[in-house]
C-alpha positions, 0 to 999 in steps of 0.5 A, spaced: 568 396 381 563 396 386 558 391 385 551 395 385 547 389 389 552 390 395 551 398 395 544 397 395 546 391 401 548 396 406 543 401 404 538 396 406 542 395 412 542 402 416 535 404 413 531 397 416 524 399 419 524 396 426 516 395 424 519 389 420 522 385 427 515 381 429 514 379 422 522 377 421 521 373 428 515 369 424 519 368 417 525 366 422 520 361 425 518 359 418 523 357 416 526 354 422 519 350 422 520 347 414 528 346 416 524 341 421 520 337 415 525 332 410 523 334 404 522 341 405 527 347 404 528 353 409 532 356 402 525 356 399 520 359 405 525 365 405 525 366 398 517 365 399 518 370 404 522 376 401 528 375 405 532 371 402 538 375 398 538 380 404 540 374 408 545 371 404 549 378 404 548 378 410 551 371 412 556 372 406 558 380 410 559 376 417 564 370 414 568 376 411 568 379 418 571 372 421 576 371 415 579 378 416 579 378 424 584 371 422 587 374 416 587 380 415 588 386 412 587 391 418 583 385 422 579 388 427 577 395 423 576 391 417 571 386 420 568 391 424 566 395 417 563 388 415 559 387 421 556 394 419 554 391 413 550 386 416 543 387 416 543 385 424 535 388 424 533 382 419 538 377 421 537 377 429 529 376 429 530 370 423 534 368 427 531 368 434 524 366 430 529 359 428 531 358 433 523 358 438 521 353 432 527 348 433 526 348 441 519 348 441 515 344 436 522 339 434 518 333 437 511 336 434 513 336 428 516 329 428 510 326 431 505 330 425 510 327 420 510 319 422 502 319 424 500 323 418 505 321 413 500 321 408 497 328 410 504 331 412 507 330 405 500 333 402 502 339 404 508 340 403 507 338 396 502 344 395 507 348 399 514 347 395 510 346 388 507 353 389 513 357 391 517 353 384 514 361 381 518 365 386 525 364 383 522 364 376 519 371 378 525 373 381 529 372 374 532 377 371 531 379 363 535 375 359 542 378 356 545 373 352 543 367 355 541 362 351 533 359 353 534 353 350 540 351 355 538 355 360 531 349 360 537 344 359 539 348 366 533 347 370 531 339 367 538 338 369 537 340 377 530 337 377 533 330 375 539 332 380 535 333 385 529 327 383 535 322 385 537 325 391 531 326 395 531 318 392 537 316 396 533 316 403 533 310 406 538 310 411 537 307 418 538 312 424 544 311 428 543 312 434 550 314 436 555 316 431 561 318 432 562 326 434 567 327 427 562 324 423 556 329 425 560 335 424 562 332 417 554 331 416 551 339 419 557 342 416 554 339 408 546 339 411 547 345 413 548 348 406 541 346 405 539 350 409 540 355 403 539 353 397 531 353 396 529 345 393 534 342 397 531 340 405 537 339 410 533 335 414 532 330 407 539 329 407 539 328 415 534 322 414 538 319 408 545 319 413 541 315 418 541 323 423 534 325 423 532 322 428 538 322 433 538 329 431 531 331 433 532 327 440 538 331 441 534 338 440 528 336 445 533 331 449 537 338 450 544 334 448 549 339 449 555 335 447 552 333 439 548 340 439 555 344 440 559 339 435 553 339 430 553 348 430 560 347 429 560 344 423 553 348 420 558 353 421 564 351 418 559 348 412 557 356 412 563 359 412 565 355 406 558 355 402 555 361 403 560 365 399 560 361 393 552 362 393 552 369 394 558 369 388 553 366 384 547 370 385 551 377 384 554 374 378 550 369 374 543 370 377 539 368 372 542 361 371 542 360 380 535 362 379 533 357 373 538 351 378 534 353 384 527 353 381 529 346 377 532 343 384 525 344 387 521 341 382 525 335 383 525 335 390 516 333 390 519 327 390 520 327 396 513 330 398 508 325 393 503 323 398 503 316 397 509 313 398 512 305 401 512 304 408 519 301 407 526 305 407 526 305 400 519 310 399 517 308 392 513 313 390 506 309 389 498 310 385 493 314 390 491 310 396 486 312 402 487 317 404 486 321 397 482 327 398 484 329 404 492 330 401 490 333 396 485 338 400 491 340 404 496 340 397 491 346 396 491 350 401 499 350 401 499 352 394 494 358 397 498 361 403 504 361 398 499 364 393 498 369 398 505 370 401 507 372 394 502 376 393 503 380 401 511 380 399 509 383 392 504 388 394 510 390 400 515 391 395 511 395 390 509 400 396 516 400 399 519 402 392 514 407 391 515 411 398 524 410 395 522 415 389 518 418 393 525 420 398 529 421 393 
């Protein structure tokens, strides 16, 4: 049986407005931007943005295309019929736009996040707690699941992710060995992908954070190249597992996602210790500021939904307008 989400995948592939490019080029640069910040999501800004199931057909159609070209059947026709699938005029901008974050404000990013701990977190506080609605508007009617365990699924994945984001507290390795970069890019990078799980949190509790951001404004070709190999590898493995998942059991990936963001603001409570420990701490100076920029993040994300909402309303109706 044809599944209806991969049909409509390929519409949406062959009818995308080339308009779209420069605001693809600025969610890609977002979601790159967010990838840079421990404890934010690039799953999460893509889902506030409304790309997110579009990029994660598309990812799974390019995996599907390398695995015929190595196994078949019918490598090459078969891989180029899933590369068609692909909706290169989404995944090309986001990409571009991820890659001019990670290459011109790595350093920036960095030093925001070490001189104003405080504020930063603020920020990505207000951020990450407002687009905890996005999965949940995103559910799909209730057929049979239970609400009860489906609350148990979503505290579950909020206590997972709370004590996740809790083991951050590892030294920078200033230089580890290659096979272990590989291992660590190809598991951050399936972070990059679940909204609420932040790859570069991941980075920082392994001790990488810093010696990756160093490689990207140092330009270091050797561990740059050894760490794409691996994100690629952790893509190809992960990517289809999700895609699976939304396609088959949304309602319950949904309900997980939302709960693995409401437990990753531990990570983004402004006020923590100094120590490698991060203990989460009573409010001390600066407080108003935090808060002051905790709101303004949950008003851009307030506004993006309501821009992504008014958007798609539109799009629908011009759809049934066409047919």
């Amino acid at each position: 049986m044809t599944n209806p989400n991969s049909e409509v995948s390929v519409r949406e592939a062959s009818t995308r407005s080339r308009a779209l490019i420069p605001l693809d080029l600025l969610r890609g640069f977002l979601i790159g931007a967010a990838e840079l910040v421990p404890g934010v999501s690039g799953g999460t800004i893509a889902l506030v943005t409304g790309v997110y199931d579009q990029l994660i057909d598309s990812a799974a159609h390019v995996v599907k295309a390398a695995k015929t070209v190595i196994t078949g059947p019918d490598r090459w026709r078969g891989a180029v019929a899933e590369l068609r699938r692909t909706d290169w005029l989404l995944v090309i901008p986001v990409l571009l736009g991820m890659a001019a974050a990670v290459l011109s404000i790595a350093g920036v990013m960095e030093a925001f996040v070490t001189a104003n701990p405080e504020m930063a977190r603020g920020l990505f506080f207000g951020l990450v707690a407002a687009s905890i609605a996005v999965p949940l508007r995103m559910l799909p009617p209730r057929s049979g699941q239970p609400l009860l365990l489906g609350i148990l699924v979503f505290l579950a994945a909020a206590a997972l992710a709370f004590w996740m984001t809790g083991l951050a507290g590892g030294s920078d390795i200033a230089d580890p060995p290659l096979i272990a970069v590989f291992f660590v890019a190809s598991i951050a990078i399936c972070a990059l992908v679940v909204p609420g799980v932040s790859g570069s949190f991941f980075l920082l509790a392994v001790g990488l954070y810093a010696t990756t951001l160093g490689a990207v404004n140092d330009r270091d070709l050797v561990y740059l190249g050894v760490f794409m190999l691996g994100a690629i590898l952790g893509l190809a493995v992960f990517v289809n597992i999700l895609r699976y998942f939304l396609h088959n059991h949304r309602w319950w990936t949904l309900v997980a996602m939302a709960g693995l963001m409401l437990g990753s603001l531990r990570a983004l409570w402004p006020w923590q210790s100094s120590g490698e420990a991060g203990d989460l701490l009573a409010p001390f100076d600066p407080i108003w500021m935090p808060i002051v920029l905790a709101v303004v993040g949950a008003i851009i994300v307030v506004v993006l939904i309501v821009i992504e909402s008014a958007f798609a309303s539109k799009t629908a109706k011009d759809n049934l307008h066409e047919q």
